[in-house]
N, CA, C and O of each residue as an XYZ file, in Angstrom:
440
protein
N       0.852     -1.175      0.000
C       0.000      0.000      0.000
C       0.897      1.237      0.000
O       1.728      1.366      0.899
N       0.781      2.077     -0.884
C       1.676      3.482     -1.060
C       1.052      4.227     -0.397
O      -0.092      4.028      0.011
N       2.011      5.586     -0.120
C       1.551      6.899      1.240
C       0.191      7.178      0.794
O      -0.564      7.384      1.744
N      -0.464      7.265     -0.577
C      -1.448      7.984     -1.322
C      -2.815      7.262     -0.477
O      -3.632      7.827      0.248
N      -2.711      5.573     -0.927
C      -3.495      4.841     -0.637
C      -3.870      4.769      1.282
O      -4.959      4.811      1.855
N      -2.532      4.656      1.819
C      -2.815      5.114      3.499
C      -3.185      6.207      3.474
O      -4.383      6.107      3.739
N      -2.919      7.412      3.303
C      -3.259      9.080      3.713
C      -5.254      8.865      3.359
O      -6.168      9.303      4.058
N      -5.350      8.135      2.188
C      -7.232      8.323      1.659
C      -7.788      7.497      2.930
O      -8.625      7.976      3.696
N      -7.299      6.351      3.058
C      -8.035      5.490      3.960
C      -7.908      6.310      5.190
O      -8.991      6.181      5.761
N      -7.294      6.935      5.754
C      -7.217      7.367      7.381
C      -7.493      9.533      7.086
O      -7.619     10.273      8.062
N      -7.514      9.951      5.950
C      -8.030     11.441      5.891
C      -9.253     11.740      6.670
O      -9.200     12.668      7.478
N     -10.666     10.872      6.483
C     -11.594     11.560      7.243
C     -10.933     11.261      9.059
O     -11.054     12.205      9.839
N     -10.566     10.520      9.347
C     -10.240     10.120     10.485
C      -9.630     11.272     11.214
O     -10.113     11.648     12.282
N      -8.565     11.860     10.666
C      -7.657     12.863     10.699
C      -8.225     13.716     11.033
O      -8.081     14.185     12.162
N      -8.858     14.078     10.361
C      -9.667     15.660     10.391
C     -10.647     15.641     11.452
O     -10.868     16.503     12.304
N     -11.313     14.287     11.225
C     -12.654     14.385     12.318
C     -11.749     14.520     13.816
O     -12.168     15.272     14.696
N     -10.708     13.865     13.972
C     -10.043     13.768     15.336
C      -9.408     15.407     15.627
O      -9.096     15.786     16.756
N      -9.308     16.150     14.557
C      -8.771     17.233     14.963
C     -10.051     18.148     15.257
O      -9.626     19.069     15.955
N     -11.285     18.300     15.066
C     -11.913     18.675     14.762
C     -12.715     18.584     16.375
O     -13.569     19.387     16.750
N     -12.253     17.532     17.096
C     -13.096     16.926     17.808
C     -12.696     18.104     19.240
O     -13.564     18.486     20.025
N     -11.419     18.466     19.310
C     -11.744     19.644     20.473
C     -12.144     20.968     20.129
O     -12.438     21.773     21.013
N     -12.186     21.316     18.687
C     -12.901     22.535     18.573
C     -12.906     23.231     17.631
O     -11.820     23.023     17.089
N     -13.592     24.141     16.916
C     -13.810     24.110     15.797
C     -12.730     25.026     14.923
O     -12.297     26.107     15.321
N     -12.443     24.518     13.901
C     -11.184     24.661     12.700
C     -11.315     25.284     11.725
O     -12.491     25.234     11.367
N     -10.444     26.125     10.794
C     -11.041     26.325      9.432
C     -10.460     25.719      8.583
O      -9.370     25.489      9.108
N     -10.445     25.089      7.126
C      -9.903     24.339      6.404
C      -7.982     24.643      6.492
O      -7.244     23.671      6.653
N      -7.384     26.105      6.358
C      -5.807     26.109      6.126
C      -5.455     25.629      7.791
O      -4.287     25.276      7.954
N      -6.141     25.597      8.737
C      -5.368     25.199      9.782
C      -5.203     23.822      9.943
O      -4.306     23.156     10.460
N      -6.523     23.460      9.253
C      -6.527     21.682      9.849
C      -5.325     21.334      8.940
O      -4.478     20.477      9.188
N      -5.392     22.304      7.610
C      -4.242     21.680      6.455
C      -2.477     21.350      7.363
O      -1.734     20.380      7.210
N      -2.329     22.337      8.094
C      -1.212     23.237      8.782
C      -1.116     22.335      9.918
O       0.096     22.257     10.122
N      -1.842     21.460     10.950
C      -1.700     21.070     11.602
C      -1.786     19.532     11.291
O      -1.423     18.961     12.320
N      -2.131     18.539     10.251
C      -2.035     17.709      9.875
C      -0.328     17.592      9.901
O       0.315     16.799     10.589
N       0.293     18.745      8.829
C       1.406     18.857      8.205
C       2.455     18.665      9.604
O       3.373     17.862      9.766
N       1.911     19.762     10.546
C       2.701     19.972     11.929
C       2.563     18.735     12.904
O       3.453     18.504     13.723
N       1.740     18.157     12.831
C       1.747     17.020     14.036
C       2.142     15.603     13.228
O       2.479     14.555     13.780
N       2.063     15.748     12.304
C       2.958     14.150     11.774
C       4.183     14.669     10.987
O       4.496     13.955     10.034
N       4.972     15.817     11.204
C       5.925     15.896     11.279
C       6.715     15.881      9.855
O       7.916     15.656      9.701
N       5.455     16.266      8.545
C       5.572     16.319      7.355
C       5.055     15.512      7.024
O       4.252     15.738      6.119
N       5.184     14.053      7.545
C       4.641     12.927      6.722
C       3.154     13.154      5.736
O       3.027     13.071      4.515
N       2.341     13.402      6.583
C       0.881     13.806      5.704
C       0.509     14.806      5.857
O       0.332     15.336      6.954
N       0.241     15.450      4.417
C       0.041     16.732      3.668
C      -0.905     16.547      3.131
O      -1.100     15.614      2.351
N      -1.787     17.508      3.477
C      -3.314     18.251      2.532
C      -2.892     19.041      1.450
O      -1.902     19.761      1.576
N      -3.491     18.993      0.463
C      -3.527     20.355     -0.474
C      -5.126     20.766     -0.700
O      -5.915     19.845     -0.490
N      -5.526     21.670     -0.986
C      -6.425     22.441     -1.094
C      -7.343     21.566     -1.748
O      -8.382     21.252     -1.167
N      -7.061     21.100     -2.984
C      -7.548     20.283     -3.977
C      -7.984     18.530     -3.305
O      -8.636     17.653     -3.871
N      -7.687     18.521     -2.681
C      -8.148     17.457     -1.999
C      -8.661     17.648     -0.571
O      -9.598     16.904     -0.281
N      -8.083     18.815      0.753
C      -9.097     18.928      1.644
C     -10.290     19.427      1.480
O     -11.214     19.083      2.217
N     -10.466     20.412      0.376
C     -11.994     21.230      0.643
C     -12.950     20.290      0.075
O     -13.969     20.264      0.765
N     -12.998     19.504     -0.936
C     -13.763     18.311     -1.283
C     -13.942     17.796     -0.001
O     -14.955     18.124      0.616
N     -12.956     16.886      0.609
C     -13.164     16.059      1.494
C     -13.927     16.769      2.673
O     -14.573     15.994      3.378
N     -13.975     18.159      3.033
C     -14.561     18.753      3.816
C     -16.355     18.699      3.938
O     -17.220     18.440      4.774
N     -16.233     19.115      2.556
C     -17.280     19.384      1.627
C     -18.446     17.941      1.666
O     -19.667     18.098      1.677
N     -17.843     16.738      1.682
C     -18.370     15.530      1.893
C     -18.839     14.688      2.895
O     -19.669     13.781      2.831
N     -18.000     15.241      4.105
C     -18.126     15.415      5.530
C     -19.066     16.148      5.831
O     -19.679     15.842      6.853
N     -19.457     17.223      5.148
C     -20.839     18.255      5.761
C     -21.809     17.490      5.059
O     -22.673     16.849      5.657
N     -21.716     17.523      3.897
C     -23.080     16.899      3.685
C     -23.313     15.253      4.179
O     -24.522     15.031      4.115
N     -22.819     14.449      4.489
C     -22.939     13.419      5.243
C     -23.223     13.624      6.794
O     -23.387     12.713      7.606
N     -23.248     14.883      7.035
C     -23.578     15.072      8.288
C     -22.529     15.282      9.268
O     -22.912     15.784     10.324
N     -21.263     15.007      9.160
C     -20.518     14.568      9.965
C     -19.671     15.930     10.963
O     -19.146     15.982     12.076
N     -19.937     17.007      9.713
C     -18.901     18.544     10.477
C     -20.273     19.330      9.982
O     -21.177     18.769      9.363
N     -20.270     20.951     10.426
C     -21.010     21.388     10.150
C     -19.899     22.542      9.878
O     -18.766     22.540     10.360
N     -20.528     23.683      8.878
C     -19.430     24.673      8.677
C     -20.259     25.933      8.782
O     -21.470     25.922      8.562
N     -19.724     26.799      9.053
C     -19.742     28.569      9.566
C     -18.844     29.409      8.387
O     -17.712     29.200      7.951
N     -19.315     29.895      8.237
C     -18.576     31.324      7.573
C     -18.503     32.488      8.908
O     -19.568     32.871      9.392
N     -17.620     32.837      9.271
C     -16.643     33.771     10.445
C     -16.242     34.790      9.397
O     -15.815     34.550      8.267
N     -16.476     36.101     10.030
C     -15.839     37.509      9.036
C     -15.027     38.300     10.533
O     -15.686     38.670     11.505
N     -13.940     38.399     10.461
C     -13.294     39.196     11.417
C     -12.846     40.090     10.326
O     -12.734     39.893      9.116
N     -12.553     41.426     11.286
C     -12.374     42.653     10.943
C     -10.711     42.166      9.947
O     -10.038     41.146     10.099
N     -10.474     43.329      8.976
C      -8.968     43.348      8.601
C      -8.709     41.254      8.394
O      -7.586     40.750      8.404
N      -9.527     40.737      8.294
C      -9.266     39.347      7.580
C      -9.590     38.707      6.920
O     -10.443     39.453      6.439
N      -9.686     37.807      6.355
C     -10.538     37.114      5.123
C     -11.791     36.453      5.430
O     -11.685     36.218      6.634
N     -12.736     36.085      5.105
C     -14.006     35.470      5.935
C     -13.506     34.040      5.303
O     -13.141     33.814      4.149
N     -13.599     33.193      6.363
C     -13.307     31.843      6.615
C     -14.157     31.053      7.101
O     -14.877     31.425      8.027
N     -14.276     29.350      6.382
C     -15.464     28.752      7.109
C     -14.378     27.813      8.165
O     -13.322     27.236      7.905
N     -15.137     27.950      9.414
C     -15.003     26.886     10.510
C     -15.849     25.815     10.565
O     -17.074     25.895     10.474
N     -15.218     24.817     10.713
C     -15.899     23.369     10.803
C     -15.793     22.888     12.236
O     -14.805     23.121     12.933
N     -16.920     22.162     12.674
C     -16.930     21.724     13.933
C     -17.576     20.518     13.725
O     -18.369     20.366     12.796
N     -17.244     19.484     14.670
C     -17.970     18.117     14.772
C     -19.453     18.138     15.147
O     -19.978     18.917     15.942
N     -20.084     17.100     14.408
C     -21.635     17.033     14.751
C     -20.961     15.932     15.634
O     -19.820     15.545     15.889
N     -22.649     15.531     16.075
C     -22.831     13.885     17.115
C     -22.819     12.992     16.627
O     -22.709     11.919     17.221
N     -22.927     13.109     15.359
C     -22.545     12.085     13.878
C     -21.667     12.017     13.506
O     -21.579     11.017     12.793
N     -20.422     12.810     13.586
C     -19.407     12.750     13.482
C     -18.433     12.398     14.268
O     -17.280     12.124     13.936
N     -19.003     12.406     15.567
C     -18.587     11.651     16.944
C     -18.407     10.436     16.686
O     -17.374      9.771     16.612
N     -19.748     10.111     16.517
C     -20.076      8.216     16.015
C     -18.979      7.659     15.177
O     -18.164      6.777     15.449
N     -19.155      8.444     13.980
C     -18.076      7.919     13.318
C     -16.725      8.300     13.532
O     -15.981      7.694     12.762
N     -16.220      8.966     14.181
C     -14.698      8.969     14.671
C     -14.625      7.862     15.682
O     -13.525      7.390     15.970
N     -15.689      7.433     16.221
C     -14.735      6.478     17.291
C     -14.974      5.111     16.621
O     -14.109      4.237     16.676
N     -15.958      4.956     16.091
C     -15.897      3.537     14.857
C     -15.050      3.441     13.977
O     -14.881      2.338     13.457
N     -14.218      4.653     13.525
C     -13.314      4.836     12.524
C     -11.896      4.238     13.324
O     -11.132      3.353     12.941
N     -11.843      5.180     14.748
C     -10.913      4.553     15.386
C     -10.722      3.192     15.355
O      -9.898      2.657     14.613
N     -11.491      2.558     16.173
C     -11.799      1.425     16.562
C     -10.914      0.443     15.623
O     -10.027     -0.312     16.022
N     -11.376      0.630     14.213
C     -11.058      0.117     13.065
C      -9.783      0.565     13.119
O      -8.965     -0.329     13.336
N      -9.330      1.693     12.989
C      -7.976      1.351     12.731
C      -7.124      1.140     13.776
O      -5.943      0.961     13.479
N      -7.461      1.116     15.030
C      -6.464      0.366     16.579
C      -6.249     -1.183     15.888
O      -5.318     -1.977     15.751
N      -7.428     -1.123     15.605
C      -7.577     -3.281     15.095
C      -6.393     -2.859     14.092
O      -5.271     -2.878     14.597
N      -6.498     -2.432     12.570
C      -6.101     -2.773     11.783
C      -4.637     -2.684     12.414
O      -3.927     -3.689     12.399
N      -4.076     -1.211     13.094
C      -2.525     -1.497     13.124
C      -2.232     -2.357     14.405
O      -1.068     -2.487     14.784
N      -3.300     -2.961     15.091
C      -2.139     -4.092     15.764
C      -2.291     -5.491     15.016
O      -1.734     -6.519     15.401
N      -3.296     -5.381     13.657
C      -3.474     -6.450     12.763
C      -1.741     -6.489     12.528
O      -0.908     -7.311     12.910
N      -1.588     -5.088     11.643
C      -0.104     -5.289     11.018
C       0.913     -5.313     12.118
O       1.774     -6.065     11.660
N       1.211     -5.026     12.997
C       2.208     -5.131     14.055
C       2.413     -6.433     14.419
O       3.551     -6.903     14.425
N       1.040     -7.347     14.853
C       1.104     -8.699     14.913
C       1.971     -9.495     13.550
O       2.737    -10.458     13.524
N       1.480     -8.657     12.572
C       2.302     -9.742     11.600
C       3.442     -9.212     10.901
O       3.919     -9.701      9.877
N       4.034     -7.749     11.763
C       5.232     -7.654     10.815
C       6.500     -7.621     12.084
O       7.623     -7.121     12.041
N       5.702     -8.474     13.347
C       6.979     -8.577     14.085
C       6.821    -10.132     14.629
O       7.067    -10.790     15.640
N       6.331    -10.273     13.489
C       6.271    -11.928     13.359
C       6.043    -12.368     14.701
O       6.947    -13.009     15.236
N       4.761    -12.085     15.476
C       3.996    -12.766     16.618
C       3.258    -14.268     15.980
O       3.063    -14.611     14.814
N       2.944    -14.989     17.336
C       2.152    -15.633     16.663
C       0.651    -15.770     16.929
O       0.238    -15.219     17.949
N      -0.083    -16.318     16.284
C      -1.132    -15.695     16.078
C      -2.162    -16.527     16.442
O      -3.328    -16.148     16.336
């Protein structure tokens, strides 16, 4: 599986978990993805605002348009209770999946 194929499978995950103490606007979640894994996974525009975009209408974030003085008007996204649900089922799934692979790439037995 290449970085492309991991980063799609675990993106909503990402976001919903950042999302989950409080509400974000799309360049920060981009900025803090980038900052807390330490480069490894990177948003670009072209692929978070879709994915944002798919998340609201599934229910999962809800978004705001914010106008502060002297700044650009920006939408903030915040977690619904639906989006709760599915972050911790999302989790869930992937705790399993990486001690799936840990079990078998440090050759436990099984």
């Amino acid at each position: 599986m290449g970085d492309r194929e991991l980063k799609k499978g675990s993106a909503e995950m990402l976001i919903l978990s950042l999302l989950e103490a409080r509400a974000r606007h799309g360049y920060e979640l981009s900025k803090l993805v980038e900052s807390l894994s330490a480069g490894v996974v990177r948003f670009n525009v072209a692929s978070l605002y879709p994915l944002l975009y798919r998340m609201e209408k599934r229910g999962w974030v809800q978004g705001r348009w914010v106008e502060k003085p002297s700044m650009r008007r920006r939408r903030y996204y915040r977690l619904t209770a639906g989006g709760r649900k599915v972050l911790a089922q999302q989790r869930s799934r992937w705790e399993a999946f990486v001690a799936a692979v840990n079990r078998v790439t440090r050759g436990e037995d099984v």
